[in-house]
C-alpha positions as CSV (number, residue, x, y, z in Angstrom):
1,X,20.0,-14.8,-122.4
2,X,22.3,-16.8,-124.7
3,X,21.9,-20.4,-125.9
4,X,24.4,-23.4,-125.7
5,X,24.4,-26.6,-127.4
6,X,22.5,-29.4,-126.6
7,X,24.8,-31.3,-124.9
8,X,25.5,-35.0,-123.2
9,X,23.7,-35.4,-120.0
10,X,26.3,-37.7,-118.6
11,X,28.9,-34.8,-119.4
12,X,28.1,-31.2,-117.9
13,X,30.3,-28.3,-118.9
14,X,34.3,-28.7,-118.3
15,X,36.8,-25.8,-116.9
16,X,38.5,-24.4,-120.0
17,X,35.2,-25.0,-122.4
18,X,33.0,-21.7,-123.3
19,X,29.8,-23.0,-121.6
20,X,31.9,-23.4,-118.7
21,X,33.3,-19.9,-118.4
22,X,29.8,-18.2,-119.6
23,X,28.0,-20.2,-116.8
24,X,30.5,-19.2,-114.2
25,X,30.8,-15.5,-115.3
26,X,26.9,-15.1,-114.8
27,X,26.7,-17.1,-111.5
28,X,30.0,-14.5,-110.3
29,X,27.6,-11.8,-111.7
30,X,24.7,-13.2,-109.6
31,X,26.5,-12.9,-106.4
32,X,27.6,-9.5,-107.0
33,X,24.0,-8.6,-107.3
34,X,22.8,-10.2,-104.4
35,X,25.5,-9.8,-101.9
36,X,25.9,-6.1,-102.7
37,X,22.1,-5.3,-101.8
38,X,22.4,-7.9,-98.7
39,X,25.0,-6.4,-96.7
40,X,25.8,-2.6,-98.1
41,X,23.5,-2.0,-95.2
42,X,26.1,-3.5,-92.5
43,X,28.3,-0.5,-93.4
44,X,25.5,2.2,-92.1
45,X,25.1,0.2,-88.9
46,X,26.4,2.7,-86.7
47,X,24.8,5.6,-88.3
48,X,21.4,3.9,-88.6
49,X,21.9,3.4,-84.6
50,X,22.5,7.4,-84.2
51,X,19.8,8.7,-86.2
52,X,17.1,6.0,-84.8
53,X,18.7,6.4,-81.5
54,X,18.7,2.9,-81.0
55,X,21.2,0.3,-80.2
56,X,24.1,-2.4,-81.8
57,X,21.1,-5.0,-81.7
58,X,18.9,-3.7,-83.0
59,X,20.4,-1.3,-85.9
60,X,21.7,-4.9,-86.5
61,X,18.1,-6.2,-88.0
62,X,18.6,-4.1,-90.8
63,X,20.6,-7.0,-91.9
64,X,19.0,-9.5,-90.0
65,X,15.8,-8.7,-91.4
66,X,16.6,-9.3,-94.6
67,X,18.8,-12.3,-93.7
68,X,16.1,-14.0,-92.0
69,X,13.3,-13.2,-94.4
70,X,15.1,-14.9,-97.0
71,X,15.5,-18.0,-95.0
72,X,12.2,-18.8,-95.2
73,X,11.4,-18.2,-98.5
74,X,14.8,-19.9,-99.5
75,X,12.7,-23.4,-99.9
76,X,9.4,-21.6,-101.6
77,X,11.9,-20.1,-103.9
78,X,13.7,-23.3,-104.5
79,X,10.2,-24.9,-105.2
80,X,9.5,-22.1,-108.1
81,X,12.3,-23.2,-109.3
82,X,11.7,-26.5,-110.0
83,X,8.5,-25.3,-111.8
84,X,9.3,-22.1,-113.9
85,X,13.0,-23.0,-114.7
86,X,16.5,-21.8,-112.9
87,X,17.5,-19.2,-115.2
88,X,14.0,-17.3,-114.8
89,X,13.7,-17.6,-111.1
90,X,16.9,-15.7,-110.6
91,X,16.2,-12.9,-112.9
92,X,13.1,-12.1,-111.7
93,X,14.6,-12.5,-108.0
94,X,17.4,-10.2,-108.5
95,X,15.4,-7.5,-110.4
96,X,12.3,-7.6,-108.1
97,X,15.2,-6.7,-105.1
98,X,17.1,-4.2,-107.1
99,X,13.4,-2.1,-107.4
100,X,13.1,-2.2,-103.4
101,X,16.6,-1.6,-103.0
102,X,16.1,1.5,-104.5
103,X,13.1,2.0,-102.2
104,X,14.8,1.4,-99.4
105,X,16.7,5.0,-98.3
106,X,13.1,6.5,-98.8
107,X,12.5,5.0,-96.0
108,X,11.9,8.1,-92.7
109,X,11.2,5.3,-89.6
110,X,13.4,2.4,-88.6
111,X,9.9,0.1,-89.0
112,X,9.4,0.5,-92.4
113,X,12.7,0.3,-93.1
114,X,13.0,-2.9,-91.4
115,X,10.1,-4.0,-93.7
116,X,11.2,-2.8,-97.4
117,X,14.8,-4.9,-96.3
118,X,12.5,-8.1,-95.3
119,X,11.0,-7.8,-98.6
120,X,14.0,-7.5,-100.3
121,X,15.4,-10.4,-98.5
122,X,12.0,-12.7,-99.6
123,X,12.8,-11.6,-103.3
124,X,16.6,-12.1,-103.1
125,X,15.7,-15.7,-102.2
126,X,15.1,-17.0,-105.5
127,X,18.9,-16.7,-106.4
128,X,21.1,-18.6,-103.9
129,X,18.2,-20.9,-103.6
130,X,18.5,-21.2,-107.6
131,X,22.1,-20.8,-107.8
132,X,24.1,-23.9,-106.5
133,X,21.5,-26.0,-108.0
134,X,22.0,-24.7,-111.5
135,X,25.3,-25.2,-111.2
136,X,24.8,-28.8,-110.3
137,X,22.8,-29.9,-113.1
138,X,25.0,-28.0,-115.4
139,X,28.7,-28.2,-114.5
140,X,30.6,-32.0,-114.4
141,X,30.8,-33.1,-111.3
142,X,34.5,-33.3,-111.5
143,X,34.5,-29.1,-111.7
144,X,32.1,-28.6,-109.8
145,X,33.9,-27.8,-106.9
146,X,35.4,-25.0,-108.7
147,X,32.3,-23.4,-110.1
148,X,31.1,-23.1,-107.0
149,X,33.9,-21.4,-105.7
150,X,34.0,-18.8,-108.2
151,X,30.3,-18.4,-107.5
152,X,31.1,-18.1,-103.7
153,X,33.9,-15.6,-105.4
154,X,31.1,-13.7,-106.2
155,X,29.4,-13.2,-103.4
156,X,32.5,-12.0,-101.9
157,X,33.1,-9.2,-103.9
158,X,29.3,-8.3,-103.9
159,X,29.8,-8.2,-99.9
160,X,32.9,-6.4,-100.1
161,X,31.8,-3.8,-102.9
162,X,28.2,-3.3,-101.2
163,X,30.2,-2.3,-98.2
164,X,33.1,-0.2,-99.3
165,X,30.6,1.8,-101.6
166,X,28.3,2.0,-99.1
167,X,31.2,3.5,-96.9
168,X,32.2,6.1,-99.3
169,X,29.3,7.5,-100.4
170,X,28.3,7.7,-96.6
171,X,31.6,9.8,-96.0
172,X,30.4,12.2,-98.5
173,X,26.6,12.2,-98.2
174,X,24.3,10.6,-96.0
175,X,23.1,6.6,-95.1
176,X,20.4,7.1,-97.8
177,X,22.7,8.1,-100.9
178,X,25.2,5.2,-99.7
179,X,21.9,2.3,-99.8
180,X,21.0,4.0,-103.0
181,X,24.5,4.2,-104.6
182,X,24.5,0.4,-103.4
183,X,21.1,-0.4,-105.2
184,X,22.2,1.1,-108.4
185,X,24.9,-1.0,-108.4
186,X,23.0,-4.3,-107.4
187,X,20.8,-3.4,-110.7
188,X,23.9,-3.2,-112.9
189,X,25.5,-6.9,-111.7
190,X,21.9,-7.9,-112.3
191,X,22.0,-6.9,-115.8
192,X,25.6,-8.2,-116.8
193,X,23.8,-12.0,-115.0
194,X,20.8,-11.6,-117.8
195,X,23.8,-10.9,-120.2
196,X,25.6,-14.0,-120.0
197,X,23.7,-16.7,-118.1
198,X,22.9,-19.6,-120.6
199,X,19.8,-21.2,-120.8
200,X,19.4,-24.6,-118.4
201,X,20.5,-27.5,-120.8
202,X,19.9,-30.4,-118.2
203,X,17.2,-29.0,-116.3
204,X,13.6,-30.6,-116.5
205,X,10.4,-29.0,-115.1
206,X,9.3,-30.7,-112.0
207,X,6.5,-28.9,-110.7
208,X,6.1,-29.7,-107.1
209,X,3.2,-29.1,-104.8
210,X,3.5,-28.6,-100.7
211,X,3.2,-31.8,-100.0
212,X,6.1,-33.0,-102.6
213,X,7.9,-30.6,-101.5
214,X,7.7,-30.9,-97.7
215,X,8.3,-34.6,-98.4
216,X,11.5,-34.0,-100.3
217,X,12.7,-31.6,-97.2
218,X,12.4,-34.2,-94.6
219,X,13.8,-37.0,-97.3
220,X,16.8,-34.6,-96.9
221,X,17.1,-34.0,-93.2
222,X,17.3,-37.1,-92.6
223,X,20.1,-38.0,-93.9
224,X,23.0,-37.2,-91.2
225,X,25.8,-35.7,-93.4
226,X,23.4,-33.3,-94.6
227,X,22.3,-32.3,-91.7
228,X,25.3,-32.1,-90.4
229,X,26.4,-29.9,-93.3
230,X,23.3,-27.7,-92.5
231,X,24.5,-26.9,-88.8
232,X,27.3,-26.2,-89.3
233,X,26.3,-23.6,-91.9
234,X,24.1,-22.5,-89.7
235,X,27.0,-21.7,-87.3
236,X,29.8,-20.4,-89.3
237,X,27.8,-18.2,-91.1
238,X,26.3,-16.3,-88.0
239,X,29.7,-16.2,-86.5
240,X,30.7,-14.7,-90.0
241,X,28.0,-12.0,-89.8
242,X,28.7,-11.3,-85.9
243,X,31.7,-10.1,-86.7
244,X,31.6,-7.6,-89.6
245,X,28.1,-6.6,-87.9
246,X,29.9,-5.6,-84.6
247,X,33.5,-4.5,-86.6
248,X,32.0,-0.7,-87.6
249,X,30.7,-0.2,-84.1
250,X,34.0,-1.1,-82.6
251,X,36.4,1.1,-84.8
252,X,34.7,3.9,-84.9
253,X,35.1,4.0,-81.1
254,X,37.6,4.5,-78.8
255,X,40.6,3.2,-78.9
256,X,40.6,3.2,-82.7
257,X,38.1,6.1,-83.4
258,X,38.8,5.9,-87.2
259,X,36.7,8.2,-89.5
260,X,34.2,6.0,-91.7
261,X,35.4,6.0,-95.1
262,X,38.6,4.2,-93.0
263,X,36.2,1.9,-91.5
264,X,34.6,0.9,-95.0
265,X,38.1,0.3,-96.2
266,X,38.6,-2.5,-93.4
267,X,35.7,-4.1,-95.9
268,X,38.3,-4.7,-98.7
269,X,39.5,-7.8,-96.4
270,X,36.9,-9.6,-98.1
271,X,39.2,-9.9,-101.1
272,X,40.9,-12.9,-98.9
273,X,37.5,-14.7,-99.1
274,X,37.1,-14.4,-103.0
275,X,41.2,-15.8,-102.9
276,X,40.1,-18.8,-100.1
277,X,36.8,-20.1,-102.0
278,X,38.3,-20.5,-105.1
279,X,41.2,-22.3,-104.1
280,X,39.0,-24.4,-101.3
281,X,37.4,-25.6,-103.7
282,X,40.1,-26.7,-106.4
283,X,41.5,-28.4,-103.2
284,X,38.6,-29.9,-102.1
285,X,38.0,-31.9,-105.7
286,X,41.9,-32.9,-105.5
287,X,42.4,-34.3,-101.6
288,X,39.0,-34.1,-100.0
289,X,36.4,-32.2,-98.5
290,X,36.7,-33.1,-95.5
291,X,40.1,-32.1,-94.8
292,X,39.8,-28.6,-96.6
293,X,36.8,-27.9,-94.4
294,X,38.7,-28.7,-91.0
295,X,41.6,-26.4,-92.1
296,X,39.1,-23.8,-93.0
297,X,37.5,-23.9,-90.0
298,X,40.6,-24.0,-87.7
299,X,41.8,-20.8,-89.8
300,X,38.3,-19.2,-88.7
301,X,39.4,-20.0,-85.1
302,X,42.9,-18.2,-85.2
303,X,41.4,-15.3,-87.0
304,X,39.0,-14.4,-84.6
305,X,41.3,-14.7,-81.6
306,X,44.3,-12.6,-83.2
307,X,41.1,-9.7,-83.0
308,X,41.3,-9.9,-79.2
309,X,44.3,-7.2,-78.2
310,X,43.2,-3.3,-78.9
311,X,45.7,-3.3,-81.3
312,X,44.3,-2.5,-84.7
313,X,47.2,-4.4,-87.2
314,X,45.8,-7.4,-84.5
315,X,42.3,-6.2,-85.8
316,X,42.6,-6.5,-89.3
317,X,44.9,-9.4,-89.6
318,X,42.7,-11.1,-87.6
319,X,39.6,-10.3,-89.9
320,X,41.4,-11.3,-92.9
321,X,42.4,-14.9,-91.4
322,X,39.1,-15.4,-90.2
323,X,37.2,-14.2,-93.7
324,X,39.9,-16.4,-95.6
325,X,39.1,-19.3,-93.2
326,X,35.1,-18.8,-93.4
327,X,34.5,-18.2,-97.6
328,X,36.7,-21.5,-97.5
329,X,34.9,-23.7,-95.4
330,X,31.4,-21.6,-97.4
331,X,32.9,-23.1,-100.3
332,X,33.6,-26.5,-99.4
333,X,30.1,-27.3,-97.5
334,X,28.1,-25.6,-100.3
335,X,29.4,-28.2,-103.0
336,X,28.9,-30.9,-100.4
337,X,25.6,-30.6,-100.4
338,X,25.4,-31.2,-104.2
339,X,27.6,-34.1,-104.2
340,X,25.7,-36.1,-101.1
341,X,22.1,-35.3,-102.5
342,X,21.5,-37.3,-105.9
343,X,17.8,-36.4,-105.6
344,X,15.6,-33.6,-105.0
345,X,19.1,-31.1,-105.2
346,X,17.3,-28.1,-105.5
347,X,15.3,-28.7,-101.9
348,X,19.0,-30.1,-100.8
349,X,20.7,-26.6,-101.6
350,X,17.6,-24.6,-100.3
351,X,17.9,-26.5,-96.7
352,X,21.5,-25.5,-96.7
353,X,21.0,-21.7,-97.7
354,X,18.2,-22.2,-95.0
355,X,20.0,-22.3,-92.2
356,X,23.2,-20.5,-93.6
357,X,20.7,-17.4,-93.3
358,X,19.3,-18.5,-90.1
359,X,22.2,-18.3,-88.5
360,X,23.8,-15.0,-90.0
361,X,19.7,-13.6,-89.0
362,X,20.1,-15.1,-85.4
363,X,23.3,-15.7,-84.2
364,X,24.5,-11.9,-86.7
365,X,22.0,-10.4,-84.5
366,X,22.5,-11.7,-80.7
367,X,25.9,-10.7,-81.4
368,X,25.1,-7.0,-80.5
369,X,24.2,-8.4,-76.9
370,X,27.4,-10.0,-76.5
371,X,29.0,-6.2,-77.7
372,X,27.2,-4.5,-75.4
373,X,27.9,-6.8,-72.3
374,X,31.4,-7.2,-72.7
375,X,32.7,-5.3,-75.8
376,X,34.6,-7.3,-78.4
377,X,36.0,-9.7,-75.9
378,X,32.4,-10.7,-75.8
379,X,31.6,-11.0,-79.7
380,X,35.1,-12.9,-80.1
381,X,34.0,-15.7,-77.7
382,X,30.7,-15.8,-79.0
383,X,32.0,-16.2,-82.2
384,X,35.2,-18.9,-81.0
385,X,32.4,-20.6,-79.5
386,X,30.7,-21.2,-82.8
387,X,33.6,-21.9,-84.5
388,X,34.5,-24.8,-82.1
389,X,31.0,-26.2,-82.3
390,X,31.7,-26.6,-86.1
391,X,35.0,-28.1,-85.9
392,X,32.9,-30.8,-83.7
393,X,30.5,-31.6,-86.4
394,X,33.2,-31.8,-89.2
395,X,35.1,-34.3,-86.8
396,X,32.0,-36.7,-86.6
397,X,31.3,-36.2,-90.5
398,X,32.9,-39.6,-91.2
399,X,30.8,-41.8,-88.6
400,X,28.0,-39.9,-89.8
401,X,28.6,-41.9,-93.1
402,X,29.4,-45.0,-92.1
403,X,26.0,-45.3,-90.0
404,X,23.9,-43.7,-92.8
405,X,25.4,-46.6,-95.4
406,X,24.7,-49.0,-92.8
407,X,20.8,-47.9,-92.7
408,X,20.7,-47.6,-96.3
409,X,21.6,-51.6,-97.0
């Protein structure tokens, strides 16, 4: 890992400056790695259902188990951090889940797989808990906004790469090759993150027991337009995962019936997610986050009800409003977070990620119930339903402000 400058605390680095572009390169790299070994297993859905003879739901805890897992050690993770350094906690994260990735398609009975993907989840923690908090300490606050949405950029492409490789090798081969083709790959985005990621400049060791840390948590969720900010992660984010968990199952049947390397190309829509967070978040620093988030979230909304008729250009222009809409709200709450919490940001980011992969483990999952009681009518008014909820918070985001001022003085 490369060195930087000592710099001016009360700078950070600025777009256009090589700290800034070497920063932002290994945090795109970082969410390659970990969105790639997340959700190449949502591709193999419907053929992990088949060979387990099992059903939507629960071929879907394959990627609920390792969104879930890594919920919960999101805030241990974050905690590490604070004690062994940013820069460290993610490479050890991403390397130790590249290993079990690789472990993974070994796997002969739906239990154990279920359990090698909860691992790899718990080790795959220690980067998005790390990630937005690095990038707080070491970007200005004015560009902030759009490091993080080239980070969120990342994690696009990782989830749309993941998925369409996953696809193809699974056309040729078999599940296991495609999760192993997809490990491979999550080890190589690792290595080009230990490449280029610079060394923390602004960060200070803050070892933090339990205690500290449990205190710092509820310091946090108490404070309204974080918590706020938290549910409605919570929600977009499992109506996100809903519906590219339940989109394999319902073209590759009837009406649609389309072969699977087709299906894996339908992934490639995630493209308008790595478009939408990079320019949410330019917006978001010029006219407001508020604003950027509502639009986000009532593009969300269209998206998923354009889905509805069995048409399948309604399908996929549907899918690519709705991703655009979702990666921009992602981007817009995720850099709230930083900019509300002048204390304690790691914990702050954790909380979020928290419940971003709580709800893409809970709601993701239940989504297969809604398929299998009324087919995708059901999953998109599950999901418009979620959406709508959000849209409520962001509306109440302002008084939320005023009253926490009013209780601060």
């Amino acid at each position: 890992m490369t060195d930087l400058a000592q710099r001016s605390p009360a700078a950070g680095y600025r777009r256009g400056e090589p700290g800034y572009r070497q920063i932002t390169l290994a945090l795109f790299a970082a969410g390659m790695a970990t969105f790639v070994a997340m959700y190449a297993a949502q591709a193999v859905l419907p053929e992990l259902a088949r060979e387990f003879r099992t059903g939507p739901a629960t071929a879907a805890l394959a990627v609920s188990a390792t969104t879930g897992l890594l919920a919960f050690a999101i805030i241990p993770a974050s905690a590490l951090s604070e004690r062994f350094g940013r820069v460290r906690t993610m490479a050890i994260a991403a390397l130790t889940s590249a290993v079990l990735g690789l472990l993974v398609p070994l796997a002969h009975h739906l239990p154990l797989l279920l359990a090698l993907r909860g691992l790899q989840g718990i080790a795959l923690a220690g980067v998005p808990a790390t990630a937005m908090a690095y990038l707080a300490e070491e970007v200005h606050r004015d560009d902030l906004g759009a490091a993080m949405g080239r980070y969120v950029a990342g994690t696009t492409i990782g989830g749309l790469s993941g998925r369409v490789l996953a696809s193809f090798v699974l056309d040729h081969t078999s599940w296991r090759w495609a999760l192993e083709a997809a490990a491979l790959a999550a080890l190589a985005f690792t290595g080009a993150f230990l490449a280029q990621a610079p060394r923390s400049v602004y960060f200070e060791a803050n070892p933090v027991g339990v205690r500290v840390t449990t205190a710092n948590v509820l310091d946090h969720l108490r404070n309204p337009r974080l918590l706020a900010i938290y549910c409605t992660a919570f929600l977009l984010m499992g109506g996100f995962v809903a519906v590219y968990n339940m989109l394999g199952f319902r073209l590759l049947a009837k009406p649609f019936a389309l072969p699977q390397s087709v299906v894996g190309l339908v992934f490639l829509l995630y493209l308008a997610g790595t478009v939408s967070s990079g320019m949410a978040g330019r917006l978001a620093d010029r006219v407001g986050r508020k604003r950027v988030l509502v639009v986000s979230e009532v593009v969300c909304l269209v998206g998923v009800l354009i889905t509805l008729p069995a048409n399948l250009v309604c399908v996929i222009t549907g899918v690519l409003v709705f991703t655009a809409g979702f990666f921009g709200a992602h981007a817009v709450a995720s850099g709230w977070v930083g900019s509300i919490a002048h204390r304690h940001r790691a914990e702050a980011s954790a909380l979020y990620l928290f419940a971003y992969y709580l709800g893409s483990s809970v709601l993701g999952a239940t989504a297969g119930i809604a398929y299998s009681a009324a087919a995708w009518s059901g999953v998109v008014g599950y999901v418009a339903t979620l959406v709508v909820l959000a849209l409520l918070l962001a509306a109440v985001l302002p008084l939320l402000r005023r009253r926490h001022a009013r209780r601060l003085t």
